[in-house]
C-alpha positions as protocol buffer text, in pm:
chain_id: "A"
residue {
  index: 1
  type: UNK
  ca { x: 1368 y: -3279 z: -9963 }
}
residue {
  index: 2
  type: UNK
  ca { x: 1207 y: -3473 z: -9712 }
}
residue {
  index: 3
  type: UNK
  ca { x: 1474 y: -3822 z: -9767 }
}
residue {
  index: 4
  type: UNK
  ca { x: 1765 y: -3527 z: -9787 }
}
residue {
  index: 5
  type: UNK
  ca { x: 1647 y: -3352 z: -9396 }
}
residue {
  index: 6
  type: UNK
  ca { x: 1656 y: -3746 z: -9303 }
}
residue {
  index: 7
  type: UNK
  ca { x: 1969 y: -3833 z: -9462 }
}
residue {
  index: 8
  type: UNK
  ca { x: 2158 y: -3507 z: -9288 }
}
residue {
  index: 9
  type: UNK
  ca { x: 1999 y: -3606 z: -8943 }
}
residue {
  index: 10
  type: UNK
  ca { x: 2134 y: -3918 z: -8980 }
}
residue {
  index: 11
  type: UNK
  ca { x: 2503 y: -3837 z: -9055 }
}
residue {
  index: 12
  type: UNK
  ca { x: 2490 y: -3583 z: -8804 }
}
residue {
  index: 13
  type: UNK
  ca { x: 2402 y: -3770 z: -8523 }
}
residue {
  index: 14
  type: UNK
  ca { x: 2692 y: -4073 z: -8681 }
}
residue {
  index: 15
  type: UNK
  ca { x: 2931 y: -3753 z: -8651 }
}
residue {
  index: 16
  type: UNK
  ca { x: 2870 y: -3636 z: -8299 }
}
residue {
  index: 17
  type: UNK
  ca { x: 2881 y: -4052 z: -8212 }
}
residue {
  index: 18
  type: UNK
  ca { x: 3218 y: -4075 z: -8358 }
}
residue {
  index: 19
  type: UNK
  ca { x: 3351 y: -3753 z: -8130 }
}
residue {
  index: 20
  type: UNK
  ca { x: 3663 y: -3830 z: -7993 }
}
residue {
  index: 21
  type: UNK
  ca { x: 3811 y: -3627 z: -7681 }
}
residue {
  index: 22
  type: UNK
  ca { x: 4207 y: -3622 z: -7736 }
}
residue {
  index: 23
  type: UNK
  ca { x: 4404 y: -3649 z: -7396 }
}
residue {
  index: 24
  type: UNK
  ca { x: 4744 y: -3531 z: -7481 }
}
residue {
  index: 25
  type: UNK
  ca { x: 4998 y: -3661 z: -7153 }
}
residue {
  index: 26
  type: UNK
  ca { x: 5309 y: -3454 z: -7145 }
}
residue {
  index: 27
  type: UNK
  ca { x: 5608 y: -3508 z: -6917 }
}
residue {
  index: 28
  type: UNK
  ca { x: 5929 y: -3694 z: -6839 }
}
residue {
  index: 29
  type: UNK
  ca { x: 6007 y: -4091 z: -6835 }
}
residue {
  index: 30
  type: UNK
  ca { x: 5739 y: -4112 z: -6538 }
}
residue {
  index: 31
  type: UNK
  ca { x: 5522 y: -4074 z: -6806 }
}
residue {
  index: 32
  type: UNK
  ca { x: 5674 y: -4223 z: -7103 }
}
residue {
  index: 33
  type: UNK
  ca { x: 5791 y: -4537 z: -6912 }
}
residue {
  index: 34
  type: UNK
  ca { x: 5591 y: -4839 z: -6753 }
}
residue {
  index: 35
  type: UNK
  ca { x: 5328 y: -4581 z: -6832 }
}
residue {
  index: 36
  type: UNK
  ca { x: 5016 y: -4495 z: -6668 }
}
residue {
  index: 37
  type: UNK
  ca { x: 4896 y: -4392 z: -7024 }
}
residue {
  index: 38
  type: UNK
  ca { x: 4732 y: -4657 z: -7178 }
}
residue {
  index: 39
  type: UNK
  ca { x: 4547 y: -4778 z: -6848 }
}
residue {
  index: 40
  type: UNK
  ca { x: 4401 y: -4435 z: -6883 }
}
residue {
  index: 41
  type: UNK
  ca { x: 4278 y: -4512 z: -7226 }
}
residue {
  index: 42
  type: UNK
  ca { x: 4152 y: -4849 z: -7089 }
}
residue {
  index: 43
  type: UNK
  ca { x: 3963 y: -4641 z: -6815 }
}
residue {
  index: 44
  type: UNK
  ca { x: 3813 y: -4404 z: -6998 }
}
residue {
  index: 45
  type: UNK
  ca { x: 3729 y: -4585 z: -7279 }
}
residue {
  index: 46
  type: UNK
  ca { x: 3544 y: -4518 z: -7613 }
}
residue {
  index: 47
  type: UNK
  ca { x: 3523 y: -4145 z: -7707 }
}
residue {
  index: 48
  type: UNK
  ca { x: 3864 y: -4065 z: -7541 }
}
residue {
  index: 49
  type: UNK
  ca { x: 4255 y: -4084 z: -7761 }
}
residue {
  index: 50
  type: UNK
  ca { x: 4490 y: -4074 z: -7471 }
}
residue {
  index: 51
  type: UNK
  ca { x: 4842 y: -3983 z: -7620 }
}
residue {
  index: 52
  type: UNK
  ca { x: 5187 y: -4023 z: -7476 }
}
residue {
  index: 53
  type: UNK
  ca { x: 5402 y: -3761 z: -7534 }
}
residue {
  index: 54
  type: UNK
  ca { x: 5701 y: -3832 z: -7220 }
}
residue {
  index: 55
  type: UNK
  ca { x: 6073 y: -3840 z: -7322 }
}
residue {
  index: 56
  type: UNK
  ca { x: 6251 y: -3969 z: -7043 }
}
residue {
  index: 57
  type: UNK
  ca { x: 6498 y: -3755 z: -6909 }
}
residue {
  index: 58
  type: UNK
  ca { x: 6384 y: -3463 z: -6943 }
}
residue {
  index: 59
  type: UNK
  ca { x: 6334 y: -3099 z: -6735 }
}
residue {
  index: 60
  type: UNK
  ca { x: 6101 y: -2830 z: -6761 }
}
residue {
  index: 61
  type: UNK
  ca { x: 6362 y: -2586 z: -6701 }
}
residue {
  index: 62
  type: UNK
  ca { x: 6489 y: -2436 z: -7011 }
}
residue {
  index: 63
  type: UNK
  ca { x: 6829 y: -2458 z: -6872 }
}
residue {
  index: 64
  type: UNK
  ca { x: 6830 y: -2805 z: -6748 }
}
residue {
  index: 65
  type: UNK
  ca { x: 7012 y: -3071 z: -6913 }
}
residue {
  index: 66
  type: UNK
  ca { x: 6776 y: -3180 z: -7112 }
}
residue {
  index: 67
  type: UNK
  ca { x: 6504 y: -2955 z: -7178 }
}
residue {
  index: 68
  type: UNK
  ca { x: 6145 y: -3102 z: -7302 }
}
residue {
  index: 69
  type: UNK
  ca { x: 6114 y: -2795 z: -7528 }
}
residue {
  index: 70
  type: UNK
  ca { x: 6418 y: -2916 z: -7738 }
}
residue {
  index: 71
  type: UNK
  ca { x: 6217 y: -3277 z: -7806 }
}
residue {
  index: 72
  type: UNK
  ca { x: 6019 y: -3369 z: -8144 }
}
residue {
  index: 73
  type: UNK
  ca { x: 5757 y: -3498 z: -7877 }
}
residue {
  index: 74
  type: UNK
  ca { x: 5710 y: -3131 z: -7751 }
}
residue {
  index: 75
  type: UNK
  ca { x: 5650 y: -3005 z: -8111 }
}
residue {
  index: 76
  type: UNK
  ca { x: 5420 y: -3284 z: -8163 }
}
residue {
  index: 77
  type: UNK
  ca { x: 5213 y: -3232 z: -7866 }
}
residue {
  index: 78
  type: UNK
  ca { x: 5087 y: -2932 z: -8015 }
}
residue {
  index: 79
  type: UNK
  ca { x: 4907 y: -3090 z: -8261 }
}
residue {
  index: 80
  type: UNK
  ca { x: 5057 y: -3380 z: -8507 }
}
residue {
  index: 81
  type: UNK
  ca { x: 4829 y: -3642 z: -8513 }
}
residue {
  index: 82
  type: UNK
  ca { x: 4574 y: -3459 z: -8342 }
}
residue {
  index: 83
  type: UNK
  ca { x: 4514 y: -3110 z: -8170 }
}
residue {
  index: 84
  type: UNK
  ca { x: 4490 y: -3174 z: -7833 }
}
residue {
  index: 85
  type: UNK
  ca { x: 4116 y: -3142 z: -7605 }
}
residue {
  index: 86
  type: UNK
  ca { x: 4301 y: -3198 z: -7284 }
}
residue {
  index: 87
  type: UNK
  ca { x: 4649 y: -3200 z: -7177 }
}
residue {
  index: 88
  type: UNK
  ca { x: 4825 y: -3301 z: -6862 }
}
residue {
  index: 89
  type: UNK
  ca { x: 5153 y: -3233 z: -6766 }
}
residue {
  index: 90
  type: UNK
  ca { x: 5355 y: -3389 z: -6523 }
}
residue {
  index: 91
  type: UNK
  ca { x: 5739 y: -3230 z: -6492 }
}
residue {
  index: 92
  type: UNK
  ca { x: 5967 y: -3170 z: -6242 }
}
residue {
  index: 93
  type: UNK
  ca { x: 6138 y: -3496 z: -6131 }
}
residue {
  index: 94
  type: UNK
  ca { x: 6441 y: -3455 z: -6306 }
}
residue {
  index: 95
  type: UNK
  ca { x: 6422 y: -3035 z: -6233 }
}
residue {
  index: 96
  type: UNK
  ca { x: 6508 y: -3149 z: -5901 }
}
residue {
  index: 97
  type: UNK
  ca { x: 6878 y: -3245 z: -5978 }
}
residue {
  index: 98
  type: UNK
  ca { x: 7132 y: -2996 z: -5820 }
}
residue {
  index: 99
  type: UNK
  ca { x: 7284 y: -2905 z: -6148 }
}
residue {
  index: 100
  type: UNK
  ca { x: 6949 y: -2825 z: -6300 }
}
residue {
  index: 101
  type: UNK
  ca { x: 6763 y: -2670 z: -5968 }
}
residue {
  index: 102
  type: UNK
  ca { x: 7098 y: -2462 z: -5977 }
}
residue {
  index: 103
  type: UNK
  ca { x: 6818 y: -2271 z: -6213 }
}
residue {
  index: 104
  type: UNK
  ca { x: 6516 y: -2312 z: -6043 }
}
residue {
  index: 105
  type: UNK
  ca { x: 6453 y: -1942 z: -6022 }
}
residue {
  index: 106
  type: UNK
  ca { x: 6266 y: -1990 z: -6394 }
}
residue {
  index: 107
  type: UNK
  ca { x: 6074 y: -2280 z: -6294 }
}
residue {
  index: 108
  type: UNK
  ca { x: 5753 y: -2023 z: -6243 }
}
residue {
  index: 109
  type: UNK
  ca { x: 5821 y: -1840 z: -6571 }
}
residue {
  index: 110
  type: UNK
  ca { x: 5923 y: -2142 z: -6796 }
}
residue {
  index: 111
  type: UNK
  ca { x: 5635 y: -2331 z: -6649 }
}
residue {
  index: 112
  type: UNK
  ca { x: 5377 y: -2048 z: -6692 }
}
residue {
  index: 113
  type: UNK
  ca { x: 5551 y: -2009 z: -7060 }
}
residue {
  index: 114
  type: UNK
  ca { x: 5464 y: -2402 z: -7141 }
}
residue {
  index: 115
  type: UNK
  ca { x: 5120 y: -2424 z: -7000 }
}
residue {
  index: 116
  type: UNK
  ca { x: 5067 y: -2117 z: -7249 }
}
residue {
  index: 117
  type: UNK
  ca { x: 5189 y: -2315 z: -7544 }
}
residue {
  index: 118
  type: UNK
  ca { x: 4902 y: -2528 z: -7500 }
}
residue {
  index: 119
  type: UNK
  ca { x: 4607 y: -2344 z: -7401 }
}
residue {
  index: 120
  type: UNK
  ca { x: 4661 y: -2031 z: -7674 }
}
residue {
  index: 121
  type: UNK
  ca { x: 4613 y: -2353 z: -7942 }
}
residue {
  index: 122
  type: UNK
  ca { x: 4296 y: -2294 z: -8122 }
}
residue {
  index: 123
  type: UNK
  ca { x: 4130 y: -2616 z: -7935 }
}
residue {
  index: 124
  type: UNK
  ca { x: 4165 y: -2394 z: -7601 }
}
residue {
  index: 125
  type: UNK
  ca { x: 4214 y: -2746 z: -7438 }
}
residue {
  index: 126
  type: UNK
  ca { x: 4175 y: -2778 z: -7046 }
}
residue {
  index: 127
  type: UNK
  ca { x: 4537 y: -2799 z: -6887 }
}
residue {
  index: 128
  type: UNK
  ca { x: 4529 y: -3024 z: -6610 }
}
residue {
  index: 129
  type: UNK
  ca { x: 4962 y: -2984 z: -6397 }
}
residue {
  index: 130
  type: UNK
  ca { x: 5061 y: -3248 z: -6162 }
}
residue {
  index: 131
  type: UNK
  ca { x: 5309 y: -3267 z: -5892 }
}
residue {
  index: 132
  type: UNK
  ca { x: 5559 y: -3507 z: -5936 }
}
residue {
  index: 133
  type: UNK
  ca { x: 5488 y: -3826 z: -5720 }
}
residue {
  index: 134
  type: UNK
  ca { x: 5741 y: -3852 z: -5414 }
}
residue {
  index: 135
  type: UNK
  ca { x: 6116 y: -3937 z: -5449 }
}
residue {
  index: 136
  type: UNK
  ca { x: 6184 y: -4211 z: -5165 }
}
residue {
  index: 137
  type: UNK
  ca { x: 6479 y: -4288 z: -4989 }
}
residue {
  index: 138
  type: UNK
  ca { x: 6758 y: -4122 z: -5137 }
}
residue {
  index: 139
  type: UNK
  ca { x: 6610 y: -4078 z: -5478 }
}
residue {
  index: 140
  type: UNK
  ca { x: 6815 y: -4190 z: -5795 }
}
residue {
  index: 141
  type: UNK
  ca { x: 7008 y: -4092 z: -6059 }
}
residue {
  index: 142
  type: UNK
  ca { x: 7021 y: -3788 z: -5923 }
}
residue {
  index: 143
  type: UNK
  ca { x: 6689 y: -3696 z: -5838 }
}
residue {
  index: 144
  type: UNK
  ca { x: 6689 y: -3505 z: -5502 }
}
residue {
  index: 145
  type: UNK
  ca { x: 6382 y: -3626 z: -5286 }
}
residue {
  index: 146
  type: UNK
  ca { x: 6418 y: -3299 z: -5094 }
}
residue {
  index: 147
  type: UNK
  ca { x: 6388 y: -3058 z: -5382 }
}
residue {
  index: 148
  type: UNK
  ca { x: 6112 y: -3227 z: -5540 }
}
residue {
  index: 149
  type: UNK
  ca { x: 5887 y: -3253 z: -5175 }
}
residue {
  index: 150
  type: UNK
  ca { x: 6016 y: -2883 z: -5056 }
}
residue {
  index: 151
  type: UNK
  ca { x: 6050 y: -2687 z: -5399 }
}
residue {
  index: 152
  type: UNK
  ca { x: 5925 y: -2853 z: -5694 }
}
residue {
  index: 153
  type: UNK
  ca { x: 5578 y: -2988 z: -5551 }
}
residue {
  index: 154
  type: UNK
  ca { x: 5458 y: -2673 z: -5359 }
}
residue {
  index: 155
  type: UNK
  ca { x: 5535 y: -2506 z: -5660 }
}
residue {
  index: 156
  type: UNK
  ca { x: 5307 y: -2692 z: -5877 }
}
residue {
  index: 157
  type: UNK
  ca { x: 5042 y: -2624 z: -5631 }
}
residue {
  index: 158
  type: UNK
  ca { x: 5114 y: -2246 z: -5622 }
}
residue {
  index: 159
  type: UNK
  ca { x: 5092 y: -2199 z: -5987 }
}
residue {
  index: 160
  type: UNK
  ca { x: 4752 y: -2439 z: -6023 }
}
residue {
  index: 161
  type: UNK
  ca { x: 4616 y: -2166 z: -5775 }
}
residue {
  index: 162
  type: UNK
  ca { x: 4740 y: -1852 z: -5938 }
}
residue {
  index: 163
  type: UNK
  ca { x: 4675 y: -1938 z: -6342 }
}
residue {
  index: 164
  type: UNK
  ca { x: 4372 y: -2116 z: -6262 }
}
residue {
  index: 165
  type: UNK
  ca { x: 4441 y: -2457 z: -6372 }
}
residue {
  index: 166
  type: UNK
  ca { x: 4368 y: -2835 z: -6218 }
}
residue {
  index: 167
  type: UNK
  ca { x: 4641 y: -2959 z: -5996 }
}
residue {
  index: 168
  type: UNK
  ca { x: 4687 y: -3313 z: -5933 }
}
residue {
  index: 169
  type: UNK
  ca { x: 4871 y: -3341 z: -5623 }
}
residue {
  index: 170
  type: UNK
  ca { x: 5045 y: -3659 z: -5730 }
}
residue {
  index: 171
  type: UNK
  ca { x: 5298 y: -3621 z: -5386 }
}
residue {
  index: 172
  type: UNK
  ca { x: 5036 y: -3601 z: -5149 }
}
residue {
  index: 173
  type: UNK
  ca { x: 4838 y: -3916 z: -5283 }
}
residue {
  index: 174
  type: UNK
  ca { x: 5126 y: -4162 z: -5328 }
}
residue {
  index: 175
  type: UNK
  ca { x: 5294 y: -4054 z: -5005 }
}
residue {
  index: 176
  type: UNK
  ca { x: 5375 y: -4401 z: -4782 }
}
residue {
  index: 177
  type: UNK
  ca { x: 5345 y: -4582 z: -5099 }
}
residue {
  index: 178
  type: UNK
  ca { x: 5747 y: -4655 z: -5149 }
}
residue {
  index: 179
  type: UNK
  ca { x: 5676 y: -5019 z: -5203 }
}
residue {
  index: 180
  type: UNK
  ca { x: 5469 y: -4918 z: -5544 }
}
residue {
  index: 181
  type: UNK
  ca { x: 5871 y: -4760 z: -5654 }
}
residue {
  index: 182
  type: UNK
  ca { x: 6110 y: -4997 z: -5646 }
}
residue {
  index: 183
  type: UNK
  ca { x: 6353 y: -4753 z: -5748 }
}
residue {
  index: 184
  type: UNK
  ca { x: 6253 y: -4476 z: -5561 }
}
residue {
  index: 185
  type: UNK
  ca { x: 6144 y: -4215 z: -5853 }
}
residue {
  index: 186
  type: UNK
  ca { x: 5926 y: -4458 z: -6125 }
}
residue {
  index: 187
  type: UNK
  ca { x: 5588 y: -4639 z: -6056 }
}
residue {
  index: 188
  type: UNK
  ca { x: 5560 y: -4992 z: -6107 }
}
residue {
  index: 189
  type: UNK
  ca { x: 5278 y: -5136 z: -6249 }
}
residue {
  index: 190
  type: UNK
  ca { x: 5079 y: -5130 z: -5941 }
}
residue {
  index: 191
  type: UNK
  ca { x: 5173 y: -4732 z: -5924 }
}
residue {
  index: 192
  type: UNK
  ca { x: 5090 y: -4679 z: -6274 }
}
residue {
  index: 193
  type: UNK
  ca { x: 4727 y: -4861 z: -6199 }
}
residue {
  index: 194
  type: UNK
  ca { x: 4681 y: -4568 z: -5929 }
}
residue {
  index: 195
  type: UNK
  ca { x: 4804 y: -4301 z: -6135 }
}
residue {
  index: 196
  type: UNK
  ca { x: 4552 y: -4404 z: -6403 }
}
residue {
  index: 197
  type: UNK
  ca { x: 4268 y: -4406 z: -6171 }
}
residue {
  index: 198
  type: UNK
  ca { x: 4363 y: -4093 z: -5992 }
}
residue {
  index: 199
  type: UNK
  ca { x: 4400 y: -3911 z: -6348 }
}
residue {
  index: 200
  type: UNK
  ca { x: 4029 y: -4068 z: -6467 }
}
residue {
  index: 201
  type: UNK
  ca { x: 3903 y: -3906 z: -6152 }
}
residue {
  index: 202
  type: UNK
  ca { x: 4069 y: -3558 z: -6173 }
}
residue {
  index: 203
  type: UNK
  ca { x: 3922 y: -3571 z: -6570 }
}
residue {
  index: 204
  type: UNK
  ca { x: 3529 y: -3714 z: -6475 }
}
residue {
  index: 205
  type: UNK
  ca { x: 3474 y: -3598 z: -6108 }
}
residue {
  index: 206
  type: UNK
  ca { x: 3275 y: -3846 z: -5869 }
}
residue {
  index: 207
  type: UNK
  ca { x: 3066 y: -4001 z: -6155 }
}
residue {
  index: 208
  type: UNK
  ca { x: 2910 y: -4222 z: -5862 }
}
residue {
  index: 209
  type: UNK
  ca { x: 2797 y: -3949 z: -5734 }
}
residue {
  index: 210
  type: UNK
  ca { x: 2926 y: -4057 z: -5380 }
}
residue {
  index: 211
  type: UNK
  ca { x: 2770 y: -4416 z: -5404 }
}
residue {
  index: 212
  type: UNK
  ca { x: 3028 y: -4670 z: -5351 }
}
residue {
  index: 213
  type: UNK
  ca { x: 3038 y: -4882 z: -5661 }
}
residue {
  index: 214
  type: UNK
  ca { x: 2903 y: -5244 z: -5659 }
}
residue {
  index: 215
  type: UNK
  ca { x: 3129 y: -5557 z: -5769 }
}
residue {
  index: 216
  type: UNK
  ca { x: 2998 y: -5826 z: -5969 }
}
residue {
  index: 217
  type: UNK
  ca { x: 3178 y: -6165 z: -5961 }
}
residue {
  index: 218
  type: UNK
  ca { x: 3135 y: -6408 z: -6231 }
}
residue {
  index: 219
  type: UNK
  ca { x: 3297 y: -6734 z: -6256 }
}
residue {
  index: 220
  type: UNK
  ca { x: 3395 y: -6856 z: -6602 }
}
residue {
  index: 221
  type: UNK
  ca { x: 3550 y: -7211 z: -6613 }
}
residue {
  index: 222
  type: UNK
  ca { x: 3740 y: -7378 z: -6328 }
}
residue {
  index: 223
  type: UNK
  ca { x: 4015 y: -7104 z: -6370 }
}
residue {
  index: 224
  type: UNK
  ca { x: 3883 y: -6765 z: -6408 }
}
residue {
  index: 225
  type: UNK
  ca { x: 3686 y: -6511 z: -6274 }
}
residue {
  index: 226
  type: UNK
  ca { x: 3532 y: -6251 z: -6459 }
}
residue {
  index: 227
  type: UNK
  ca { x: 3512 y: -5919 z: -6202 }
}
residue {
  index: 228
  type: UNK
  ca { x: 3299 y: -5597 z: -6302 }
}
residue {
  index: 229
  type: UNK
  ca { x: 3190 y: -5319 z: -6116 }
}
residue {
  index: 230
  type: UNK
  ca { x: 2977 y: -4999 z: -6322 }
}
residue {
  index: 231
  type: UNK
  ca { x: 3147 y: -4790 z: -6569 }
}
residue {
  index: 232
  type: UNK
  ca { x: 3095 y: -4470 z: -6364 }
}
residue {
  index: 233
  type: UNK
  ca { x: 3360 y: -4650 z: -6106 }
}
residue {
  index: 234
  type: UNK
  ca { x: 3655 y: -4640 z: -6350 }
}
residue {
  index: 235
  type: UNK
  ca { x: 3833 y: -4445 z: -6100 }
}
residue {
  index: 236
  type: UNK
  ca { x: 3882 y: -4737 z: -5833 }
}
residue {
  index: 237
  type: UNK
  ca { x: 4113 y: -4941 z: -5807 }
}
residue {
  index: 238
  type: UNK
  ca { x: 4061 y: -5352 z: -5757 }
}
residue {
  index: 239
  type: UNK
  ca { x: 4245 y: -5486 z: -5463 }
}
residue {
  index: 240
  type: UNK
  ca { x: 4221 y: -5878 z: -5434 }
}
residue {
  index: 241
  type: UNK
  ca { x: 4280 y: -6078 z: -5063 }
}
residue {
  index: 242
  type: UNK
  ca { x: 4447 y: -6458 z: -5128 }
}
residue {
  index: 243
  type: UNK
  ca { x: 4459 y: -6558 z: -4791 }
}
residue {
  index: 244
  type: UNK
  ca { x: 4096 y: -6483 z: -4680 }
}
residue {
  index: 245
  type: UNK
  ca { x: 4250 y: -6361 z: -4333 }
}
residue {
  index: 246
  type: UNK
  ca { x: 4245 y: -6066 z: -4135 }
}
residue {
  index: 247
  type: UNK
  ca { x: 4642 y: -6024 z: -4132 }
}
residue {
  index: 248
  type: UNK
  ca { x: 4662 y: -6081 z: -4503 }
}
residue {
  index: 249
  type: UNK
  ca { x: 4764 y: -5777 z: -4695 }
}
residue {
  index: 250
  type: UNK
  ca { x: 4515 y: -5656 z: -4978 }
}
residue {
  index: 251
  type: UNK
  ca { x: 4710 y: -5684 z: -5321 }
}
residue {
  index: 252
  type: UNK
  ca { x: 4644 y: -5428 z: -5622 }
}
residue {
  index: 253
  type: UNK
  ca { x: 4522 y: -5608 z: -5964 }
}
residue {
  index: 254
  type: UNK
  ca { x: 4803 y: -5580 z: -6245 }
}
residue {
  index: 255
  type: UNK
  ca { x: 4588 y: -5645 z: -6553 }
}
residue {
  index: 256
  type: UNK
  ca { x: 4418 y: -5349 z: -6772 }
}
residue {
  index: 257
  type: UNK
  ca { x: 4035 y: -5308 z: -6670 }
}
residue {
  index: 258
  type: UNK
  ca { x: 3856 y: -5253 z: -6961 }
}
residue {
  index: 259
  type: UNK
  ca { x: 3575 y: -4998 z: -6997 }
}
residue {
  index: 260
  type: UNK
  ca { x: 3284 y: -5091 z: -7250 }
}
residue {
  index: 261
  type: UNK
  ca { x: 3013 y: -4811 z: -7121 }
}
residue {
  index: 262
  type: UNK
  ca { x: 2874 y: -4993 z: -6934 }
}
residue {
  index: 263
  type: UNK
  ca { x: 3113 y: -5166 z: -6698 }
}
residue {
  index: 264
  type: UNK
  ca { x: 3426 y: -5196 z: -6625 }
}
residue {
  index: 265
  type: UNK
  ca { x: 3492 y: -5557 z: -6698 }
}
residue {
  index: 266
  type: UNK
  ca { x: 3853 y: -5777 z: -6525 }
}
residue {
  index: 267
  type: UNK
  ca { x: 3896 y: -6110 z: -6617 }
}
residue {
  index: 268
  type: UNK
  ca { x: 4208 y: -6286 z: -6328 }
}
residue {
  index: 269
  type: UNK
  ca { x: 4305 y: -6639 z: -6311 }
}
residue {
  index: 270
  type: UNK
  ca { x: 4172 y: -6843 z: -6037 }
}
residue {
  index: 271
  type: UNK
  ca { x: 4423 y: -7102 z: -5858 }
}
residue {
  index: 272
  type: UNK
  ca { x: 4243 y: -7467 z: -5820 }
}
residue {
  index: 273
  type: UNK
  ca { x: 4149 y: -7533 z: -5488 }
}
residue {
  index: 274
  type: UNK
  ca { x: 4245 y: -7156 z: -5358 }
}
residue {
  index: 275
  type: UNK
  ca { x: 3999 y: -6864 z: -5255 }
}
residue {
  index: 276
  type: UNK
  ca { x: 4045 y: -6503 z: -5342 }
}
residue {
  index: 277
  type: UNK
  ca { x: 3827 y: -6184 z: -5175 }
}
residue {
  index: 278
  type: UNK
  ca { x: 3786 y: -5870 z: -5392 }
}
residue {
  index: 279
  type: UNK
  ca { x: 3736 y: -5503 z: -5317 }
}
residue {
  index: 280
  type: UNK
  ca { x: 3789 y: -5187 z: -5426 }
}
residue {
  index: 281
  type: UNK
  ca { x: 3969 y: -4859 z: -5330 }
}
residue {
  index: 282
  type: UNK
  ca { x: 3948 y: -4520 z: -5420 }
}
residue {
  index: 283
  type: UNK
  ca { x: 4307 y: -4376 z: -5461 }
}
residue {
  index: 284
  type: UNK
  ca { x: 4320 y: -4025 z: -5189 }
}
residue {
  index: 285
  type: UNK
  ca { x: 4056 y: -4212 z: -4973 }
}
């Protein structure tokens, strides 16, 4: 009996090591394109299965013109492969078009009617809603910057508020930031690196506890340059300097950080001869 009590210790404590929290990412080609998504995973690391579930093109509106409730990846959000733990939504770009706002009326109801899909699942998972980020200049393919910073966005906020759910105010934190959308509506690489971070801190809070994390510089070779800074300050963002200067603008790091546990590790190529300064920033600060 005693070897049995042992052996039943042992595979539950392998079971509650091998617990997985499944992040289930709902929403329109913001999120299904040049996607935020897997940095995410890369952020938060073991014990986290960030899914993408976007389908470009699509409205929250039942109405609109091409409704995410009519997709397979709607269906499978609910549950196939996995029920979700957490889910974060981010619609309303493509609401804002005037053929599809001509039905903006719903947006409340089919919005409150979605977030329900979700959270009367039996994993009760937390629903996280974002605003859509800004639409610059004079949007695209329709997408009216107006609607989305007047109607759409405010919205979002509203309902967080009244239903008692997260909001990630996506507009307010990448407002001034056009040069991280080259065409207006979808984040570029740099954007999606911000988005990722911004997410990882909605989902863990200040895990520094307001301490500004430290970075770590090690050089490996003649032509990289292995940067770390602690796990717990997965939500910054690593900005590098090339010109060592003053008047040099800071640039944002394009490669995946990686968290192991422990730190989060970024490994960038060195030019001979050059010099590079590194810091990091906190997206909303």
């Amino acid at each position: 009996m005693r070897i049995l009590a042992v052996l039943l210790v042992c595979l539950f404590d392998a079971a509650v090591s091998l617990a997985v929290t499944n992040v289930t990412c709902v929403g329109d080609s913001i999120t299904a394109v040049r996607s935020y998504t897997d940095k995410l995973q890369s952020l938060l690391g073991l014990g986290y299965n960030v899914q993408n579930f976007g389908v470009s093109g699509t409205t929250l509106l039942k109405s609109g013109d091409h409704p995410y409730w009519n997709t397979t990846y709607y269906t499978n959000s609910h549950g196939n492969p996995t029920p979700p733990d957490i889910v974060i939504i981010m619609l309303g770009s493509n609401d804002s078009k005037p053929w599809n706002w001509t039905y903006g009326s719903n947006y409340v109801v089919n919005y409150t009617e979605l977030i329900a899909t979700y959270t009367n699942l039996p994993t009760h998972p937390r629903v996280l809603i974002c605003t859509p980020p800004p639409v610059f200049g004079s949007g695209a393919l329709g997408i009216n910057p107006g609607i989305v910073a007047t109607n759409i966005a405010p919205t979002v906020r509203q309902l967080g508020g009244s239903l008692g759910h997260e909001v990630i105010d996506m507009h307010a934190r990448f407002a001034g930031h056009a040069e991280w959308f080259p065409d207006n509506v979808h984040p570029d690489a740099r954007g999606c690196t911000v988005m990722a971070a911004i997410v990882y801190t909605a989902l863990k809070g200040d895990t520094m506890n307001g301490v500004n994390p430290r970075l770590n510089l090690t050089l490996a070779g003649n032509s990289k340059a292995l940067v770390s800074w602690p796990a717990a300050g997965a939500g910054w963002v690593l900005q590098s300097n090339l010109g060592l200067g003053g008047a040099n603008a800071w640039l944002m790091e394009l490669r995946l950080a990686a968290n192991d546990g422990i730190s989060i590790r970024y490994t960038n190529n060195v030019t001979p001869g050059g010099a590079a300064m590194y810091r990091l920033w906190r997206p909303g600060n």
